[in-house]
N, C-alpha and C positions, 0 to 999 in steps of 0.2 A: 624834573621829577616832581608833582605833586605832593608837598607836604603835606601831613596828618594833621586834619580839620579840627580837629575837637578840641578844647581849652582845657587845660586838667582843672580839675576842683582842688582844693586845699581838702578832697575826702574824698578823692577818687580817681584810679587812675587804670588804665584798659590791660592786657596782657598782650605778649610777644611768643615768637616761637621762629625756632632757624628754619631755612629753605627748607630743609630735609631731615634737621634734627628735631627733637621738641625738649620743650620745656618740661619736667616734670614733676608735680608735688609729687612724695615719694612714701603714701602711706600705703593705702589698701592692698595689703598684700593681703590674698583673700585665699587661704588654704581651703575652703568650701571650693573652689572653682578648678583646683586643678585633679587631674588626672593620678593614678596612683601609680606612688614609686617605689620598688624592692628596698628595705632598709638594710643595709652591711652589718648593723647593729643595731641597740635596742638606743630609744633616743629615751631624753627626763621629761616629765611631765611638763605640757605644756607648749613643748616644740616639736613645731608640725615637719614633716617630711620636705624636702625640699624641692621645688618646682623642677628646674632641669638636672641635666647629668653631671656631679662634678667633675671636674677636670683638674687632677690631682697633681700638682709641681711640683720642683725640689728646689730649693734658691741654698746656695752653700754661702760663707764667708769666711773668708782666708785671716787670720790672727797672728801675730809674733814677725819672725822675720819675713821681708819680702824677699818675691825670690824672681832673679831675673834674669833670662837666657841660662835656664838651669842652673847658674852658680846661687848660692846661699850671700844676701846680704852679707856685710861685716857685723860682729860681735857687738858694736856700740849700735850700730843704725837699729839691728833687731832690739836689743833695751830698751832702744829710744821709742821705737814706734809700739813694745810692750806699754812702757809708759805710758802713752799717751794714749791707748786704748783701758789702760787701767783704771785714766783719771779723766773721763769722756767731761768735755766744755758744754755750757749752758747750751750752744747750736749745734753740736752735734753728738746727741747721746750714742751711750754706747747698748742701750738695753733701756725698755721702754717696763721692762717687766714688774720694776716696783711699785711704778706711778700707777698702770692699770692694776697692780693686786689691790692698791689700797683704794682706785677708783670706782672697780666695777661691783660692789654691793648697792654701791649708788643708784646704779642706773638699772631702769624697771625695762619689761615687757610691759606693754599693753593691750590687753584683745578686749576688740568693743563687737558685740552684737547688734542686730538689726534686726524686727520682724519682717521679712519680705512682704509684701501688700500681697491680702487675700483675692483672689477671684471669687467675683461676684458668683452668689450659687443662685441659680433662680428653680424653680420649678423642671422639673423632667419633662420635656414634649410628649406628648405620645406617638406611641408607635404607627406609622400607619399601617392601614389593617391588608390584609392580602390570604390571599386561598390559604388554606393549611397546610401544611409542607411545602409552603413555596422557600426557594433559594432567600430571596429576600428578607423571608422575615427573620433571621440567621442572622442577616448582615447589618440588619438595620439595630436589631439588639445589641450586638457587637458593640457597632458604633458608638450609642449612646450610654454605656456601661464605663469604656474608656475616657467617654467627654466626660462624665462624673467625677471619674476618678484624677480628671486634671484638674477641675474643681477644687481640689481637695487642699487646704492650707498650704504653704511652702513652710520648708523649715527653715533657721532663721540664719541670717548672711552673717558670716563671721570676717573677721579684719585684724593684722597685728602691727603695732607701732612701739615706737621708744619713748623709753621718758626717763625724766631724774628726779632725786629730793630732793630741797630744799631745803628743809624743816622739818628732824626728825620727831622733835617735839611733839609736834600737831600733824606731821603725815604727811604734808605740802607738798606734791609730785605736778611740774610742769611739765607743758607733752606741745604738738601743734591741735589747732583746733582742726584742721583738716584730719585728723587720726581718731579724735571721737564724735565729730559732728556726725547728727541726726543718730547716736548710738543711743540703742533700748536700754545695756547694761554696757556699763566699763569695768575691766577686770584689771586689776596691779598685779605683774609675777615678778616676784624676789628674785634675787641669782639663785636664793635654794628652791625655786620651785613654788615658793608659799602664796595663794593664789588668796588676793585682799579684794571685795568690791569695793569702787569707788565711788565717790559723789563729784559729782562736775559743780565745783564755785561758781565758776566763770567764763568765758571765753569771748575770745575778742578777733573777727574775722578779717580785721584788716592787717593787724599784722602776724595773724594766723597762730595767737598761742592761745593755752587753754590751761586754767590752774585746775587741778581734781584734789583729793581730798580723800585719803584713806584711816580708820582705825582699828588697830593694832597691838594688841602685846607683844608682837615681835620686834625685837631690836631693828632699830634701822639707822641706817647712812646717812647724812644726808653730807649732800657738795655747796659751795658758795661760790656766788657769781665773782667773775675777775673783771678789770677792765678792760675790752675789746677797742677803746681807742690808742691802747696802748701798743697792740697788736700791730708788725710791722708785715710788708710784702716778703716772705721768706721766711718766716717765724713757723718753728715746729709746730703742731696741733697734734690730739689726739681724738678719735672719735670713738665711741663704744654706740653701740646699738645693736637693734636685730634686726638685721636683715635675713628676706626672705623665712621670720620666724625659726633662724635656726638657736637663737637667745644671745644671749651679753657675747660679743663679737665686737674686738680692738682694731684701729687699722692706725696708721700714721701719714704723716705728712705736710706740705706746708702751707703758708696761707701763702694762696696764688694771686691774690687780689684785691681792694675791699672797695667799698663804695659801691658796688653793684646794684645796679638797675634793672631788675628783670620783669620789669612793669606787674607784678603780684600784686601789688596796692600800694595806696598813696605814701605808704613813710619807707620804701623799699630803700636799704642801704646794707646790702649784702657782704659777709664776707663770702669770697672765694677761697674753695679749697681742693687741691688732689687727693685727699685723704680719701678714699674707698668708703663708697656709701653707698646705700640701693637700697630698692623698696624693703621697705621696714625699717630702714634706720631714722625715719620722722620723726623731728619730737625728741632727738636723743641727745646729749648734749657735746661737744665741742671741747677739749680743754689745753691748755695752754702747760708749759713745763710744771708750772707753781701748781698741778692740780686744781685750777679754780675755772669752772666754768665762761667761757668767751663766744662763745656762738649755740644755737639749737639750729641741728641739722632741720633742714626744712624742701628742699629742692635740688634735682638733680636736671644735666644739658647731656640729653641722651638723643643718638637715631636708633637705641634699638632697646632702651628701657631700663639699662645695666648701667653701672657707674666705665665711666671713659674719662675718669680723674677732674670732672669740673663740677663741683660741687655748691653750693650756697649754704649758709647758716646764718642764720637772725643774730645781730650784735647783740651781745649781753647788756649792753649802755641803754640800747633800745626796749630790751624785754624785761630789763628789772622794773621800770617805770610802771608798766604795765600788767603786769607780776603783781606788784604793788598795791594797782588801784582794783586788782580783780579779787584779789586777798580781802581787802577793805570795803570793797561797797561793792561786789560782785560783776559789776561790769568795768568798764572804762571811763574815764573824765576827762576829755583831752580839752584844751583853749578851742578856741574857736575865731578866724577872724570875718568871715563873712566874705572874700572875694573869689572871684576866676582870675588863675592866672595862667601865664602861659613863657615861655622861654627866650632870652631876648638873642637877639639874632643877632651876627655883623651888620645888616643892612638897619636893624629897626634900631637898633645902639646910635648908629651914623646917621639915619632918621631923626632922632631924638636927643643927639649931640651929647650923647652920654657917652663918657671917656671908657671905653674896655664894653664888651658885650657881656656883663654879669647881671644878678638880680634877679626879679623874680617881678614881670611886665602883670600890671590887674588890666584885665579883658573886662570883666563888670562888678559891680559892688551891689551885693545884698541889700536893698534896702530896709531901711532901720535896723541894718545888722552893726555890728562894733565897728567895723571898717569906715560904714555910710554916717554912723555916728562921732568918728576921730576924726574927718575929713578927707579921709581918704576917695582919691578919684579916677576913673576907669584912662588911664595911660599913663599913671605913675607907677615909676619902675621902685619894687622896695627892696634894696639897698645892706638896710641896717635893720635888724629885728632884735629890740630888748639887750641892746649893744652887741648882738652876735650880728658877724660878718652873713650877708646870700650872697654867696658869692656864684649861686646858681639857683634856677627856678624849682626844682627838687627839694631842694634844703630848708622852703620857709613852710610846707605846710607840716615835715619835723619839727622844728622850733616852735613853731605855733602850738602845735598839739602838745609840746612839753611846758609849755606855759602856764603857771595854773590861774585857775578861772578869776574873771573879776580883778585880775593885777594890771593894772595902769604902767603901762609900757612903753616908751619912746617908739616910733617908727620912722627912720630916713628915709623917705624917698626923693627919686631926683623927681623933677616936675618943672616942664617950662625951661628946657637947659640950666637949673639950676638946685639943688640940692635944698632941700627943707626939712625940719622934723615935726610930728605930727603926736598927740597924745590918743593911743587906743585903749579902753578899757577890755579885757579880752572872755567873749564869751564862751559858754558850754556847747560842745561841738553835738553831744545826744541831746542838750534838751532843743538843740536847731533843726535837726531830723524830726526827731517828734513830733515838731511843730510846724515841721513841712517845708520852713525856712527854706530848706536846699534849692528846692524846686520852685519858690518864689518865683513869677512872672506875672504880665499885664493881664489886669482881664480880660479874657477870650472872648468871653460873650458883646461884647461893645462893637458896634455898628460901625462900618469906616464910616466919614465923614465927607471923606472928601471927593469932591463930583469934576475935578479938573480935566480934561479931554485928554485924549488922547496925544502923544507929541510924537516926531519923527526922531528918532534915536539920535544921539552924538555918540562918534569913533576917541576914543580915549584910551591909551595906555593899551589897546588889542581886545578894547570891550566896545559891545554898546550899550550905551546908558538912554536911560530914557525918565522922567518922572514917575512918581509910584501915582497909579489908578487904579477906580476899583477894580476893574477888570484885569491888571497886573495883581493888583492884593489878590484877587478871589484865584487867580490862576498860580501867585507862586507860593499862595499861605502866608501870604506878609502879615504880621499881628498889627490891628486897628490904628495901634496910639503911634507906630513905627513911622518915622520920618527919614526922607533920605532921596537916594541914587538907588532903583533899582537897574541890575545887570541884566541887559535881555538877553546877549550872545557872549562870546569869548571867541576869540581867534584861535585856532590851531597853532601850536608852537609859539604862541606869547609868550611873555615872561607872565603875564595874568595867570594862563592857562597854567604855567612852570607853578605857579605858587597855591592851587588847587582855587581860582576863584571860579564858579560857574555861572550861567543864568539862573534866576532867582535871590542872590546873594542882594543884599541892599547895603550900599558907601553910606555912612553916616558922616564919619568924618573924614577928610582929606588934611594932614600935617598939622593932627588936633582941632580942627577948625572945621563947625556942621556947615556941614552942605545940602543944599534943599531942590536943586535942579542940576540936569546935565554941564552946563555953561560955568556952574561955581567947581566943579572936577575939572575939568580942564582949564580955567582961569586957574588952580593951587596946582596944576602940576605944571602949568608954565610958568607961572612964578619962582614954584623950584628951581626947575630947571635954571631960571635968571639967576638963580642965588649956588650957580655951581653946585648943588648938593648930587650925590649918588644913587637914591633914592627918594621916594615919598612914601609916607606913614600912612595905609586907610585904615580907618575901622572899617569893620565889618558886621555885619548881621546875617545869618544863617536860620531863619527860623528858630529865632531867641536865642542861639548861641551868637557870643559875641567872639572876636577874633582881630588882632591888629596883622596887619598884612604888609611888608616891607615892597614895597614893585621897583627893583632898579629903573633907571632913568636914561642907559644908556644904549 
């Protein structure tokens, strides 16, 4: 199977979705779009009718003595199990009803508006002209009377999400930025209904939150963030939201999961949960027994749009941070270190004689970025970050981005089968955007150089390798200054082909070591081989993507 080409950024990372099911953020629930539904009753201001039909249960619970094959427990067992429903343990409550009476003044509605984009009005065509009383001229007025009136402004797209307080103080409501992005107006609705405009602080799209900002002479609630590293696989939760815009709606459950990866973006570390969630519950908050916030509902793993008990919410460890710096200086501040990394394999560990496949492998380093600056170099695996363990490639552009800026930090990496530490000063990950830093590469416009003829391929590892010319540069996009092995072919069912390499790909280096013609690839991968190893290490180039590529040997 061809592995996935791309080297994650330490600020950027692609999305996933199952065969059949999808992934789903879980805001726009867009009561403009649906269909009308008969009310049983009269609903409180501000919650919309509900999209499909409910389908009304009954769930009972049996209390006091048990009863078994029709006979009645004994007199002591019923006391006993009275008991012990009397005086419900920190894992398994007996009634959930306190912790939400005193949690849901907290947590808000959110309806954000939209102007829907106008159609262009241009001028009336005229009619063309036709005999008097002809059928036509009928039809033709018709028409253009209609197309007018499509013309005409749309009215504007409405949406409802969750949120909580913070800070009743000052109003502080955090929500996902997916719930009010591109929003004309954001509106805050109370549990009583009390409908507040908002002002958006801040918002931050990578890890999808967004601080808003209401005032008020209304009394309000607010909740405090708890510790979500604290949170165990099995630990109760409580969620409050709105879903489907029906308002402050409880569910329970437990945390199914954490650490989750569902490729959203670069600092993805999810809790999992069954707790019942669905569109509208965005943005809402998460809470743990102590009432203290531990995750923002953020994404649901649906085939059919509904909660199916796998839910995701943002760590509170993760969002106070952030929270923080969107409160203070309206955007975000995260560290910055400058590399591509990518995820160390069994083979490229065993490649690179590094004990355990952990860490976090640099594919290339930003030049004059903090990395390029600390000495940091494109096949050192980093290890250790600011004395916290990577102990996986996921983990260090978290850490990095929790770092704050301009702090001189140790960096272990291994390098050369041997372990070093390195001094990085750690820079501003927005003022590198800004500055275009990310996208850094050679300049395009420079003229190859080099005039070397053409050569007959060498068969290597299921490839053929040939020297780079300009006529291979002009035809595979090879960038000017690019040195190396370009690939003209790949064999069908190689282990090359297995590991996603194609033609056009160019080997820079073979087992760390540049290579500048066919004959130096196959001279380092025969020497491997001499040296018993299981593999060999290449670099790789992809049209400036850089990539290290593990090729078994056997």
């Amino acid at each position: 199977m061809a592995q996935n080409w791309a080297a994650a950024p330490v600020h950027g990372i692609g999305r996933t979705s199952g065969r059949e099911s999808t992934l789903i953020r879980i805001p726009n629930f867009e009561p403009a779009t649906r269909g009308a539904v008969a009310e049983a009753r009269p609903r409180k201001a501000g919650v919309r009718p509900l999209v499909a039909a409910i389908v009304w249960g009954m769930t009972s619970v049996m209390a006091g003595g048990a009863v078994m094959g029709g006979i009645a427990a004994a007199p002591a067992q019923a006391q006993a199990a009275q008991a012990q429903a009397a005086t419900p343990n920190r894992n398994a409550p007996g009634s959930f009803a306190d912790l939400a009476e005193k949690l849901l003044p907290a947590v808000v509605n959110i309806s954000t508006s939209q102007n829907a984009p106008q159609r262009p009005q241009g001028q009336r065509p005229e009619i063309p002209q036709f005999p008097p009383g002809s059928p036509f001229e009928d039809f033709f007025k018709d028409f253009f009377d209609r197309q007018q009136q499509q013309d005409q402004p749309q009215r504007k797209a409405t949406s409802l999400g969750s949120g909580f307080i913070i800070d009743a103080k000052n109003g502080y409501v955090v929500t996902n930025n997916h719930v009010v992005q591109d929003a004309d107006e954001i509106t805050v609705i109370l549990q009583d209904d009390t409908n507040i405009k908002a002002e958006l602080v801040g918002k931050d799209s990578k890890t999808d939150l967004a601080l808003l900002k209401i005032k008020t002479s209304h009394p309000l609630v607010a909740v405090p963030f708890g510790d979500s590293d604290a949170m165990r696989v099995g630990d109760w939760v409580l969620a409050i939201g709105n879903p489907f815009g029906l308002g402050g709606s409880v569910t329970a459950g437990i945390i199914s999961a954490r650490q989750r990866n569902i490729d959203a973006g670069p600092y993805d570390d999810f809790l999992q949960t069954d707790a019942s969630i669905n569109r509208g519950n965005s943005g809402g908050p998460m809470f743990n027994l102590n009432g203290e916030v531990i995750g923002i509902n953020t994404a649901i793993f649906s085939p059919s749009g509904g909660s199916v008990g796998i839910g995701f919410a943002i760590p509170s460890n993760l969002a106070k941070q952030v929270v923080a710096q969107l409160k203070d200086y309206g955007k975000t501040r995260r560290g910055w270190l400058g590399v591509r990394i990518q995820a160390v394999t069994p083979e490229i560990a065993e490649s690179l004689g590094l004990p355990g496949h952990k860490g976090a492998l640099v594919a290339s380093v930003t030049p004059d970025g903090p990395a390029a600056k600390g000495g940091i170099q494109a096949g050192d695996v980093v290890t250790k970050f600011d004395g916290r363990e990577i102990d996986e490639m996921r983990r260090l552009p978290r850490v990095v981005a929790e770092t704050s800026i301009d702090k001189a930090v140790p960096v272990e990496v291994w390098r050369k089968g041997k372990s070093q530490t390195v001094q990085v000063k750690v820079g501003e990950l927005e003022a590198a955007e800004e500055q275009g830093l990310l996208a850094a590469g050679p300049d395009e416009k420079q003229q190859p150089k080099d005039k070397a003829p053409a050569q007959k391929p060498t068969e290597s590892l299921g490839m053929k390798l040939t020297a780079i010319t300009p006529e291979l540069r002009q035809q595979y996009e090879i960038k000017p200054d690019m040195k190396g092995v370009v690939i003209t072919d790949v064999v069908s069912n190689s282990t090359a082909a297995e590991k996603g390499l194609r033609a056009g790909d160019v080997i820079i280096e073979v087992g760390q070591e540049e290579v500048r013609k066919p004959e130096d690839v196959t001279a380092k991968v025969q020497k491997a081989k001499e040296q018993s190893k299981k593999s060999v290490l290449l670099l790789v180039d992809r049209k400036g993507d850089l990539r290290f590529v593990a090729i078994p040997l056997s």
